[in-house]
C-alpha positions in Angstrom: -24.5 -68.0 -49.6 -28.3 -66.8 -51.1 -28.5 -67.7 -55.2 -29.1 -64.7 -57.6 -32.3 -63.5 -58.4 -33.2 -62.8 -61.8 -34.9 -59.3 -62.0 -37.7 -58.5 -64.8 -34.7 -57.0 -67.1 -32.8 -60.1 -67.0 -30.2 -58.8 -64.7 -29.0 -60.7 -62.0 -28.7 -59.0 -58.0 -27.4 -61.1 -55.0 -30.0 -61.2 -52.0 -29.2 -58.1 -49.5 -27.1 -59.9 -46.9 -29.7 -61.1 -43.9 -26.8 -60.8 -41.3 -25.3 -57.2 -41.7 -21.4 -56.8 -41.0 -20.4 -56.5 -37.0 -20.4 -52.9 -36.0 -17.7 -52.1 -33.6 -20.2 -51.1 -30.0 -20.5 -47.9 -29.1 -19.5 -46.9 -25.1 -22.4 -45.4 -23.6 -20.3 -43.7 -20.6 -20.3 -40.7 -19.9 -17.3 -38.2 -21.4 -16.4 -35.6 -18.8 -12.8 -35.0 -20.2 -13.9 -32.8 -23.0 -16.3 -30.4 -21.4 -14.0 -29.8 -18.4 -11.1 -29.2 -21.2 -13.7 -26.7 -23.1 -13.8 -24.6 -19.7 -10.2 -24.1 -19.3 -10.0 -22.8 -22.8 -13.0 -20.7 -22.5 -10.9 -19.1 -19.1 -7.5 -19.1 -21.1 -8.7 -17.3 -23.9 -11.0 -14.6 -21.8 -8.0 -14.0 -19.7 -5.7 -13.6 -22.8 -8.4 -11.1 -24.1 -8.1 -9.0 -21.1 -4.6 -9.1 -21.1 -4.2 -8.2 -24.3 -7.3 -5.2 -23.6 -5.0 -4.2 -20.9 -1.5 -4.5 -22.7 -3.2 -1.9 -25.3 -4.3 1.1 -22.4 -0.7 1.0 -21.4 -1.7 1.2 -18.1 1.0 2.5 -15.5 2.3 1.1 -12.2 -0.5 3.1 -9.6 2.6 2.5 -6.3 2.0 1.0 -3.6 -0.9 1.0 -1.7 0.0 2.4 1.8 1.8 5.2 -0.7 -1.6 6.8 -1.9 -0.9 10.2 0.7 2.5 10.1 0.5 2.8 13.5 -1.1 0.4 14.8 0.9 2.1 13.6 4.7 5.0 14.9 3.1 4.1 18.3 3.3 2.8 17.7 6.8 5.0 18.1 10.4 4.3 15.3 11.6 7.6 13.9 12.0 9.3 17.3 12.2 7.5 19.2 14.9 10.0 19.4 18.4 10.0 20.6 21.5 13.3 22.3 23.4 17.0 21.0 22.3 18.1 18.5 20.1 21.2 17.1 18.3 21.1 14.4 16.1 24.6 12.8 14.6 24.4 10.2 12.1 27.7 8.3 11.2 26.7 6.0 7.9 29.2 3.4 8.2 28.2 1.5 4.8 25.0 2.3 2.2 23.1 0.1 3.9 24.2 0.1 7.6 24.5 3.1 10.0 24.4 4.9 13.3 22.9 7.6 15.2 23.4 9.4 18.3 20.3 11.8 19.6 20.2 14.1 22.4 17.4 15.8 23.6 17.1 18.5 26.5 15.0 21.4 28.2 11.4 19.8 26.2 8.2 20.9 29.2 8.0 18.0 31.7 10.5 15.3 30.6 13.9 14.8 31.6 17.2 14.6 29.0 18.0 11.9 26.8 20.4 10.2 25.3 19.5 7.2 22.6 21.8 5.5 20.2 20.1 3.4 17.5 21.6 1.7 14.6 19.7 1.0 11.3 19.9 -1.4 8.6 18.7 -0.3 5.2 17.9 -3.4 3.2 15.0 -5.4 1.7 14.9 -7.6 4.9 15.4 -6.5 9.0 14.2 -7.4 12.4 14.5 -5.2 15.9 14.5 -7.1 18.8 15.0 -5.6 22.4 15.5 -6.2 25.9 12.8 -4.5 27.2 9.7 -6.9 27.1 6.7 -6.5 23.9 9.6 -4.1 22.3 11.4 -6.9 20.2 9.3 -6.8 16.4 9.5 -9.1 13.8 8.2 -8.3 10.4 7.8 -10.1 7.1 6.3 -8.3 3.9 6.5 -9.5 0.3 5.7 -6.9 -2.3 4.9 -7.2 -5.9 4.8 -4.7 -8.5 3.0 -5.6 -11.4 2.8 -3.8 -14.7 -0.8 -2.2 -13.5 -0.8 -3.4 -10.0 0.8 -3.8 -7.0 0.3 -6.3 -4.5 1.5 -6.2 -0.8 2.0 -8.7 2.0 3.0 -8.2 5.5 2.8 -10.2 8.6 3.8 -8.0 11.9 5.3 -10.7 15.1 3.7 -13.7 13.6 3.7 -16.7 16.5 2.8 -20.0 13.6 2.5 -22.3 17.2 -0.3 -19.8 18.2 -1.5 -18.5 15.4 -1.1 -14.6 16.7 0.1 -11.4 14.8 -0.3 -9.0 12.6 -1.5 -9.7 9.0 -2.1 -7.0 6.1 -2.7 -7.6 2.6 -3.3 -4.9 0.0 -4.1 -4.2 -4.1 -3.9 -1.8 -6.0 -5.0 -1.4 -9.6 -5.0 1.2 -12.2 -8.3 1.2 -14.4 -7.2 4.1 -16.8 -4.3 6.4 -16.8 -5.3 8.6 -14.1 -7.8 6.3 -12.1 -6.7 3.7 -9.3 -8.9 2.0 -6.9 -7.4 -0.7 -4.3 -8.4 -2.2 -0.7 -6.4 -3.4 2.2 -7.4 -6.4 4.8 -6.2 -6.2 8.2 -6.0 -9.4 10.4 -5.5 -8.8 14.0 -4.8 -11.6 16.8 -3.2 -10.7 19.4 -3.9 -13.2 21.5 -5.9 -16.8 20.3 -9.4 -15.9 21.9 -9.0 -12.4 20.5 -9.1 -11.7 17.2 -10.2 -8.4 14.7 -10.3 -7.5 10.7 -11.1 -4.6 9.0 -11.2 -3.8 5.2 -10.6 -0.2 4.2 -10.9 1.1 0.4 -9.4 3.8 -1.4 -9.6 6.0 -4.7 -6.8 7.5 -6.4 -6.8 10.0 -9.4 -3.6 11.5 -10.4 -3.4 14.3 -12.6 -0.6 16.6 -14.1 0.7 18.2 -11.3 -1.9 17.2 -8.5 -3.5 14.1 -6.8 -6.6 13.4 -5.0 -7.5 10.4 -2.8 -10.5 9.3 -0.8 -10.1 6.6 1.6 -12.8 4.1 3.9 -12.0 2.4 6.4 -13.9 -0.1 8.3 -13.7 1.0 11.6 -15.6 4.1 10.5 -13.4 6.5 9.4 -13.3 8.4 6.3 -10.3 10.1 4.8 -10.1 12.5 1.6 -6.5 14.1 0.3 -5.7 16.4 -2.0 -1.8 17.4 -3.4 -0.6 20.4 -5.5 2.3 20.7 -7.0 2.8 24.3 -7.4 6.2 24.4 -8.7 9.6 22.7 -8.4 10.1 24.3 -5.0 6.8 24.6 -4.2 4.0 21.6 -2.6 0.9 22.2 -0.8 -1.4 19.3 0.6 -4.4 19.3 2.4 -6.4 16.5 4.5 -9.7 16.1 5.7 -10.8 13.1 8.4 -14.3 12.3 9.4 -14.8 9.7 12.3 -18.6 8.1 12.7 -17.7 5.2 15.1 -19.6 4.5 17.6 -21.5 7.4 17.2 -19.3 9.7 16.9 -19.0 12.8 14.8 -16.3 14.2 14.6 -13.9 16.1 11.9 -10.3 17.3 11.4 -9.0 19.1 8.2 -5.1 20.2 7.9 -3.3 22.4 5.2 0.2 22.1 4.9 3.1 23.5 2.5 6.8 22.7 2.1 9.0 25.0 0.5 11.9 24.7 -0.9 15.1 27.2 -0.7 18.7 27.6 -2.1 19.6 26.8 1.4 17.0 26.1 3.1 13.6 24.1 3.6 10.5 25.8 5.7 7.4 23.5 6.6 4.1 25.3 7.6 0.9 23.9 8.9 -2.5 24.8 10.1 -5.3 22.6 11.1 -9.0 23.1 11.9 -8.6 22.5 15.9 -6.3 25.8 16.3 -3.0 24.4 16.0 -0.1 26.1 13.9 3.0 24.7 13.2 6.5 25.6 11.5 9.5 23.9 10.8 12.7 26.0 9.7 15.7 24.2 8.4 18.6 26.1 7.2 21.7 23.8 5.4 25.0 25.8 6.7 27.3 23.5 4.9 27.1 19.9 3.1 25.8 17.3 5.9 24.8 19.8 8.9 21.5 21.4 9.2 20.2 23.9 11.9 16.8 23.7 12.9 13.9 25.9 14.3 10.5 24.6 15.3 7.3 26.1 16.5 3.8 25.0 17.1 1.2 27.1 19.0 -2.0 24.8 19.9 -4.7 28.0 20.0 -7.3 25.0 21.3 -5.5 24.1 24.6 -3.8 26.9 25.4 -0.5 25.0 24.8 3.1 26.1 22.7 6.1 24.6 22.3 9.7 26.3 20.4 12.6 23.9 19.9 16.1 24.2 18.7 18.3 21.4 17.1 20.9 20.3 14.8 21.6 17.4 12.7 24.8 16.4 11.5 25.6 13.5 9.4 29.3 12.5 9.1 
């Protein structure tokens, strides 16, 4: 131990220690756990800022995304337009299970027919048939978000070959009236064959109308427009442009539905001379007569049905 040294005011201080203390060593590798535990923070609190930024515009549920026209192709005929006799008879066994019976006679150049069909209503179904490439199998998962929906489908998916059908769609609500999404559409129907396209779409929903505007990426673009006149009254129109492979063509198609006591009349007109009318009149509770008409001014071509659906 070093002796005191006597300092000109006649103190005494102990010699500073020649060996100082051990320090306890310092690890000189390299600390990745910290800056990778900084990122996820970073993301968790941006995404909790935009959650909460969306939480605040109260944001409503746009529908799904295959559902922006569905005003609009419900003022259409496309579904409703027949040609000589039918009779339709629908027996609904349970909510979600029931049958029909359809005859159909006297339509220009095809014989009569008889089909029966049974449908299940329900969140999952299949068809299959005896007649070959008729049998379908289809999955689809949607998800409805408070903003959002989200959609999944899969159309005869063969896992062993990787062939099918696959769709996936989004769509988002940016303010109270805005929604844009987009769709992706994988096609294989074979496994040296294979095709995807991406389409877009626009939606702005107002007070009583809607307008849409659609892209899809085979080259087609689609714009929509819905008015809701009144309770008893809709009118939609629809305009398609096609520039694939050169082409340049263009069909626009105004519809209306209106709606009766007793009856509901459907009327149509589109820009390559064809007119069309649907007329059904409710006689009682569960049977409907119907009149329909369509005049195609562009090939010289008419057709006039009768028919009646009953559902028991």
């Amino acid at each position: 131990m070093a002796s005191p040294l006597k300092t000109p005011l006649g103190s005494f201080q102990p010699i500073p220690n020649a060996h100082p203390p051990h320090q306890p060593a310092v690890s000189t590798m390299p600390v990745t756990e910290k800056p990778l535990l900084g990122l996820v923070e970073h993301v968790k609190n941006a995404y909790a800022q935009v959650d909460k930024l969306r939480t605040n515009l109260n944001l409503p549920n746009p529908g799904t995304y295959e559902g922006v026209n569905r005003e609009v192709k419900h003022t259409f005929l496309t579904n409703h337009v027949f040609d000589g006799a039918r009779c339709d008879i629908t027996k609904v066994l349970t909510p979600s299970f029931q049958v029909t019976h359809s005859f159909a006679m006297g339509a220009a150049g095809s014989a009569s027919t008889y089909n029966f069909g049974t449908a299940f209503i329900g969140q999952q179904a299949s068809s299959f048939s005896n007649t070959p490439g008729h049998s379908m199998l289809q999955l689809e998962q949607d998800y409805n978000g408070r903003d959002y929906n989200i959609n999944l489908k899969a159309v005869n998916p063969l896992l062993i070959e990787g062939t099918g059908i696959f769709i996936g769609s989004i769509l988002q609500s940016l303010s109270q009236h805005v929604a844009v999404g987009m769709e992706g559409v994988y096609q294989r129907p074979t496994p040296g064959q294979a095709e995807k396209t991406l389409s877009y779409v626009a939606k702005y929903t107002g007070r009583d109308y809607i307008a849409t505007a659609q892209w899809q990426g085979f080259g087609a673009l689609q714009a929509a427009y819905y008015l809701r006149y009144s309770d008893k009254v809709d009118f939609g129109t629809e305009i398609q442009i096609m520039t694939a492979g050169g082409r340049r063509e263009a069909v626009a198609t105004v519809g209306g539905k209106f709606e009766f006591r007793r009856s509901t009349f459907r009327g149509q007109v589109d820009t390559t001379g064809k007119v069309s009318a649907v007329l059904e009149e409710k006689i009682v509770p569960g049977f409907s007569f119907l009149i329909s008409g369509e005049m195609d001014h562009g090939k010289g071509q008419s057709r006039f049905g009768v028919g009646m659906m009953w559902e028991v």
